[in-house]
C-alpha positions in Angstrom: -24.4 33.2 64.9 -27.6 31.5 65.4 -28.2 27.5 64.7 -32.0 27.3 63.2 -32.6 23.7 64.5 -36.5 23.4 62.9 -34.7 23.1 59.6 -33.1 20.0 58.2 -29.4 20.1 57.1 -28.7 20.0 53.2 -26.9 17.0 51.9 -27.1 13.3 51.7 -27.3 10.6 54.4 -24.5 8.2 54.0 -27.2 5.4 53.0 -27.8 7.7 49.7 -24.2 7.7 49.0 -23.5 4.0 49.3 -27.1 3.1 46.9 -25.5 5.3 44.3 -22.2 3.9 44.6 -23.9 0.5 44.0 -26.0 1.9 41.3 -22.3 2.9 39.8 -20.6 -0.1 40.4 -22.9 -2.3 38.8 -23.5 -0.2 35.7 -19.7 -0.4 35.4 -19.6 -3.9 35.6 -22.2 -4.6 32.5 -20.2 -2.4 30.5 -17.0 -4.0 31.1 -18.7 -7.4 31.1 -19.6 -6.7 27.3 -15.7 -6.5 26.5 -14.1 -4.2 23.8 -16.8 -3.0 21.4 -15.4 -4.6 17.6 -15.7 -3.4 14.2 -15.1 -5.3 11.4 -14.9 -2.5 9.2 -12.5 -0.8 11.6 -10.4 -4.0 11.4 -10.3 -4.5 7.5 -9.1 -1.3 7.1 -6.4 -1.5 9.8 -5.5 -4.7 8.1 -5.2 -2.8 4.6 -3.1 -0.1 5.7 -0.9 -2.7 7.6 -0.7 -4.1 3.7 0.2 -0.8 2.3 2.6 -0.4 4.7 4.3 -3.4 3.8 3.9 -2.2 0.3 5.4 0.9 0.4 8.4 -0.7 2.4 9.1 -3.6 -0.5 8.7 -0.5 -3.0 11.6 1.1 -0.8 13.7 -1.7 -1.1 13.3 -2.0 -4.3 14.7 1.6 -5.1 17.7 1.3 -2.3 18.8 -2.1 -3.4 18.1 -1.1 -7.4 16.7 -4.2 -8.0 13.4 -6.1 -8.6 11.5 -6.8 -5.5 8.5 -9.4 -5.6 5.4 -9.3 -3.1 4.0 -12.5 -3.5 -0.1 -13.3 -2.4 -2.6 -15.8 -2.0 -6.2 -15.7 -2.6 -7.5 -16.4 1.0 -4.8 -16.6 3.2 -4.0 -14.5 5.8 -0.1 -13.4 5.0 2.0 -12.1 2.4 5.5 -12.7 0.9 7.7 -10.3 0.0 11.0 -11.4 -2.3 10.9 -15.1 -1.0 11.6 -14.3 2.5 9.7 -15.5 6.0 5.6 -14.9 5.2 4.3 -12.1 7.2 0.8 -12.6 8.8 -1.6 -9.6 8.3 -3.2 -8.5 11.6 -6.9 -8.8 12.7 -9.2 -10.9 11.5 -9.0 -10.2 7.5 -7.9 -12.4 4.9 -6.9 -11.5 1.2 -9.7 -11.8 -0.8 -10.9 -12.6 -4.6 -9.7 -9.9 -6.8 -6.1 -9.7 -5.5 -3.4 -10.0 -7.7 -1.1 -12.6 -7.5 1.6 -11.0 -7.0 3.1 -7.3 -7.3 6.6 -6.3 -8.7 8.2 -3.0 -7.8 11.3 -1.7 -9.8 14.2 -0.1 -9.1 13.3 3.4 -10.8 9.9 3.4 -8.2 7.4 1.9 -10.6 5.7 -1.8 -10.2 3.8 -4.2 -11.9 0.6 -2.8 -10.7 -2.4 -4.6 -9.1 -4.9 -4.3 -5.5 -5.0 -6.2 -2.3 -8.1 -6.6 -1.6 -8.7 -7.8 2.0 -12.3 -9.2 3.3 -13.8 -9.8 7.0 -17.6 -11.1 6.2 -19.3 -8.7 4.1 -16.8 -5.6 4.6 -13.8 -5.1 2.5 -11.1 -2.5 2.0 -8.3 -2.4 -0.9 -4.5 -1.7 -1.0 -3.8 -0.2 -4.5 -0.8 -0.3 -6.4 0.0 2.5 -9.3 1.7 0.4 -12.1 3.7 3.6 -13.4 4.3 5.2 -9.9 4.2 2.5 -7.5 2.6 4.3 -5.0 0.4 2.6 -2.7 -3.3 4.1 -1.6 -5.9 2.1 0.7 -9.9 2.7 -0.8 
């Protein structure tokens, strides 16, 4: 086998490698420097569903204790109530808006009083619904 010395080896010099790495490294630290990208439309709906979720669990109750179960709200705060027990904080950055009802009541047969949460973060906002004759819950 013959060695064609005239030519220059492929490949790169170990000075290449260690610009690039640097190149990489501080790329990588302004993305990571900018943090967690956030959405507040992505958290007003999380914060909806969280709602609905507590919804359809009072709604539940309701049907396995056969009796009454109350979800009390408040215009602008950032919790709910349900049947007079410890409030529960809603998660992210939303807070229950105008056009809330002021409180839902579910019945034992499944049905409910009817009425919306509707949570707002700035000028995004996202609604948990509540069929008065069904009592199921949807998020718009």
């Amino acid at each position: 086998m013959r060695l064609d010395r005239g030519r220059p080896e492929a490949g790169f010099t170990l000075l290449e490698m260690i610009v690039v790495l640097a190149v990489l490294g501080l790329v990588l630290l302004v993305v990571l420097g900018r943090g967690a990208p956030h959405s507040p439309g992505l958290d007003c709906r999380l914060a909806a569903r969280a709602v609905a979720q507590q919804l359809r669990e009072a709604r539940a109750d309701s049907i396995a204790t056969d009796r009454p179960v109350r979800v009390e709200l408040a215009e602008g705060a950032r919790s709910l109530r349900v049947d007079g027990r410890e409030k529960r904080a809603l998660p992210g950055a939303a807070a229950i808006g105008a056009g809330s009802s002021r409180a839902i009541l579910f019945r034992p047969d499944g049905g409910s009083s009817g009425g919306a949460v509707v949570l707002a973060e700035g000028s995004v906002s996202a609604r948990a619904e509540v069929d008065w004759l069904t009592g199921t819950v949807s998020v718009r």
